[in-house]
Structure formats: structure tokens, C-alpha cells
C-alpha positions in Angstrom: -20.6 12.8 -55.2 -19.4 15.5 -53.2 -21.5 14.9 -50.2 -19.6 11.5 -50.1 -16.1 12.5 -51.0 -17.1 15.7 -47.6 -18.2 13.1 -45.4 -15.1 10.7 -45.7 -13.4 14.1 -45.3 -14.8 14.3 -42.0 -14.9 10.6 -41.0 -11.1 10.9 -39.6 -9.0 8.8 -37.4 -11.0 11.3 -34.3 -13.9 9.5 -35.3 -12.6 6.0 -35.0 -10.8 7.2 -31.4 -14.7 8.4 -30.3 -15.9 5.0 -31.6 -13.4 2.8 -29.5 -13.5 4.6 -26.4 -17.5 4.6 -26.5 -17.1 0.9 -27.4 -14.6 0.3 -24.5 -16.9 2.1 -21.6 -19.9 0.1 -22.7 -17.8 -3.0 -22.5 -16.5 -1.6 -19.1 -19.7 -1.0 -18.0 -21.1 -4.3 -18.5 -18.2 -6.5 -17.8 -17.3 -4.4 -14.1 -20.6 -6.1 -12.3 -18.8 -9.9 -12.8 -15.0 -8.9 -12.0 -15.3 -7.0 -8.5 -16.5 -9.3 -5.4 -19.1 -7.8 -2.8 -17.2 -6.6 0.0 -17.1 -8.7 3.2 -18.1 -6.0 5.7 -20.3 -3.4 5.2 -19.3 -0.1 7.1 -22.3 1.9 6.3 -23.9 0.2 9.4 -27.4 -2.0 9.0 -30.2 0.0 7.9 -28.3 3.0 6.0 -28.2 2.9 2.8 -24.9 2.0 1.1 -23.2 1.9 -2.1 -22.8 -1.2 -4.3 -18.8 -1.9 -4.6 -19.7 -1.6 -8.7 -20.9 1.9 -8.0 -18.0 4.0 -8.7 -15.9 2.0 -11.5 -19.9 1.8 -13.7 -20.2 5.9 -13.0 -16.5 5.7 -14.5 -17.5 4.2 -17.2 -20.9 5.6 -18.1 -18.8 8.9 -18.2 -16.3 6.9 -20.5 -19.5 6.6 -22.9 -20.2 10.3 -22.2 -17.2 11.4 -23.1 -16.4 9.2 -25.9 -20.0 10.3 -27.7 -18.9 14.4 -26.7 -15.4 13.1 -28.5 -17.4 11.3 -31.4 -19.9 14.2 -32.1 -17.0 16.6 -32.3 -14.7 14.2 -34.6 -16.3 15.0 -37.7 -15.9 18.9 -37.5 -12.0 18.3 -36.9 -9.8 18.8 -39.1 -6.2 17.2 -38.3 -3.7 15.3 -40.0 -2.3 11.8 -38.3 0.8 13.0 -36.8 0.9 9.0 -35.3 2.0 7.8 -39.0 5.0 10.7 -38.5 6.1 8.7 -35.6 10.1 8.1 -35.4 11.3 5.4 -33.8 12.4 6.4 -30.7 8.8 7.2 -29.8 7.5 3.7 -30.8 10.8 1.9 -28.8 9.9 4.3 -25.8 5.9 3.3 -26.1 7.1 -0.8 -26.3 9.4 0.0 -23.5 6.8 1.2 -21.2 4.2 -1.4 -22.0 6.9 -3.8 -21.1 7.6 -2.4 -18.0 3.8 -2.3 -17.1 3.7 -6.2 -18.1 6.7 -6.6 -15.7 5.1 -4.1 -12.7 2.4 -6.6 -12.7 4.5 -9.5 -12.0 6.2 -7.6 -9.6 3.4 -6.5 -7.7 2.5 -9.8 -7.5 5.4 -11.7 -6.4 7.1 -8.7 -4.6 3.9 -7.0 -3.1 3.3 -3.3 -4.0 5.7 -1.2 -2.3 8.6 -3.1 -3.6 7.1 -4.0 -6.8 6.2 -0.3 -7.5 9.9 0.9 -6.3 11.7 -1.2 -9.0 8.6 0.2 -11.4 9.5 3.7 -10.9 13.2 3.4 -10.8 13.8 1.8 -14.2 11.0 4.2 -16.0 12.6 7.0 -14.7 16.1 5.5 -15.3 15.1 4.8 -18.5 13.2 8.2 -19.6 16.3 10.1 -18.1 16.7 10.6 -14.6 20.6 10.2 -13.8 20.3 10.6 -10.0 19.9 7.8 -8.7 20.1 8.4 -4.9 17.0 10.6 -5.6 15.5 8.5 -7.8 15.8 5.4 -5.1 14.3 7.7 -2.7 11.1 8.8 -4.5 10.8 4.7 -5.7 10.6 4.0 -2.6 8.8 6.8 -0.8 5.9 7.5 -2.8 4.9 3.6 -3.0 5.5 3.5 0.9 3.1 6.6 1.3 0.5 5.4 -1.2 0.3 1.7 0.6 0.0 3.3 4.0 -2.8 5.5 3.0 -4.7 3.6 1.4 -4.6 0.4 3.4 -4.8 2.1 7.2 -7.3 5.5 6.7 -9.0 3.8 3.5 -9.0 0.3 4.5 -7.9 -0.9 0.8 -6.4 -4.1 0.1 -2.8 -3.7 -1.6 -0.4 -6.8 -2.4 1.7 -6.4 0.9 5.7 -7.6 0.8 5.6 -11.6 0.9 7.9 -11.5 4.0 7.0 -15.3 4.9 7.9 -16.6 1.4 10.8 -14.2 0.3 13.1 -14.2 3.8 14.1 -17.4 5.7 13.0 -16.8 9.2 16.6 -17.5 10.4 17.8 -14.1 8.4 18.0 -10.8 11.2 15.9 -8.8 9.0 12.9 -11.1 9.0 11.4 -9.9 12.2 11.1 -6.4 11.9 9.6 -6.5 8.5 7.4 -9.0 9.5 6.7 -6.4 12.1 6.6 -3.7 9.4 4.2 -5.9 7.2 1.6 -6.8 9.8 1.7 -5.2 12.8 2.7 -1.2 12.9 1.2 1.2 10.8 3.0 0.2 7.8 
């Protein structure tokens, strides 16, 4: 009786984390092969060997699993109380809020492209965790999306959602040109 009673004792809501996350990896690890499309020029050159585009996401996972078995092993000499059942609810409005805004990003980035789609992203969760300046907060929405598009689709050769210029600006508008410019052309 008292071996069961210590072992529920130690099966805790760790354990069930550790369970899920080892779940999730392996369900990572086997779903990642289907969802990412072989890459249409290979820059390793013919005869070197290269890296299968499933290479890096599967190591992320494996170590998912690793991690999640380290987590699952050491659940069960924690002992910790469930501080999510003390949760107020401010924290579970600001946790809806942000899934929100993540549902909408996606949307965005979709229909806006990246940059601008990330700006609005940034502005209204920093807006909306705090941040009352909004010149600076318009700067860094915009800046740090601008920099993280440019560097990884020119040195890194990435595909990011660029800004749908064509379907967004009439051509007749003064502003069309140079961001078609901007979107195709320069280094942006």
C-alpha cells in the first residue's frame, strides 16, 4: 500500500510534461520527412556530399525526445506543487491574448508578407504587455523584421513571404515603384 500511495506521490504533473513532450518529438520526428519539399538547387555542388533538407528540424527533434526522457527520468524525484491551478486571471487573458495574436501573425504574414506582417505583430504585443512609446516601439516593429528578412533571404538564401506589392498597391499609386523596387530588385 505504501509503495503505491509513494509512487502516485511521485507520478506528478513533471511526469505528464516529460510524457508529452517525448510524445510530441517523436511525432515531430516522423511527421517532418512528409511536410518540408526537397530543395530545388543543391549548393553543395555534384559529387559532395550534402545534407537532406529534413536533417536539421529530425536532429531537433530527436533531441526533443532526448530531452523530454532527461525531463521524464527526473519527474519523479520532484517534488513541486502546480502553481498553474494558482493561476489568476490576468495570466490566463494575457496567455489567450498572445495565442490570438500568433493566430492573427499568421494571417498577416500571409496576406501582408513578413516584414509588415511581423511589424504589426510586435507592435500590438508590446502595446499590449506595456510598452507606452510608441515611436520606439514603431521603430524596433519595423526594424528588426526588416533586418531578419534581409539576412536571411540575401546571405542565407531563405524564402520569407515578401510584401504582396502587386496585389496590395494599384500601380497608378507613386509609391508602387519604389517598393516594387525594394521587394525585388535591391538588397531588400
Amino acid at each position: 500500500m505504501t509503495s503505491e500511495t509513494e509512487t502516485a506521490k511521485r507520478f506528478n504533473f513533471n511526469t505528464v510534461s516529460a510524457v508529452i513532450f517525448i510524445a510530441l518529438g517523436v511525432a515531430l520526428f516522423l511527421v517532418i520527412p512528409h511536410q518540408i519539399d526537397k530543395p530545388l538547387i543543391n549548393l553543395g555542388g555534384a559529387g559532395q556530399s550534402h545534407l537532406d533538407a529534413e536533417a536539421f528540424p529530425q536532429m531537433v527533434a530527436g533531441i526533443f525526445v532526448l530531452l523530454g526522457a532527461w525531463y521524464l527520468f527526473v519527474s519523479f524525484s520532484l517534488r513541486e506543487h502546480n502553481e498553474l491551478r494558482k493561476l489568476d486571471l490576468e495570466a490566463i487573458t494575457n496567455v489567450i491574448v498572445t495565442l490570438a495574436i500568433m493566430a492573427a501573425y499568421v494571417w498577416l504574414m500571409l496576406f501582408l508578407g513578413f516584414v509588415a506582417g511581423s511589424a504589426i505583430m510586435i507592435f500590438t504585443m508590446s502595446t499590449y504587455f506595456g510598452n507606452r512609446n510608441f515611436v520606439l516601439g514603431a521603430l524596433v516593429s519595423i526594424a528588426v523584421p526588416l533586418v531578419v528578412f534581409v539576412l536571411f533571404t540575401k546571405p542565407l538564401v531563405t524564402s520569407l513571404p515578401p510584401f504582396p506589392v502587386d496585389e496590395l498597391i494599384p500601380e497608378s499609386w507613386i509609391i508602387y515603384e519604389p517598393l516594387k523596387y525594394l521587394s525585388n530588385k535591391s538588397i531588400f
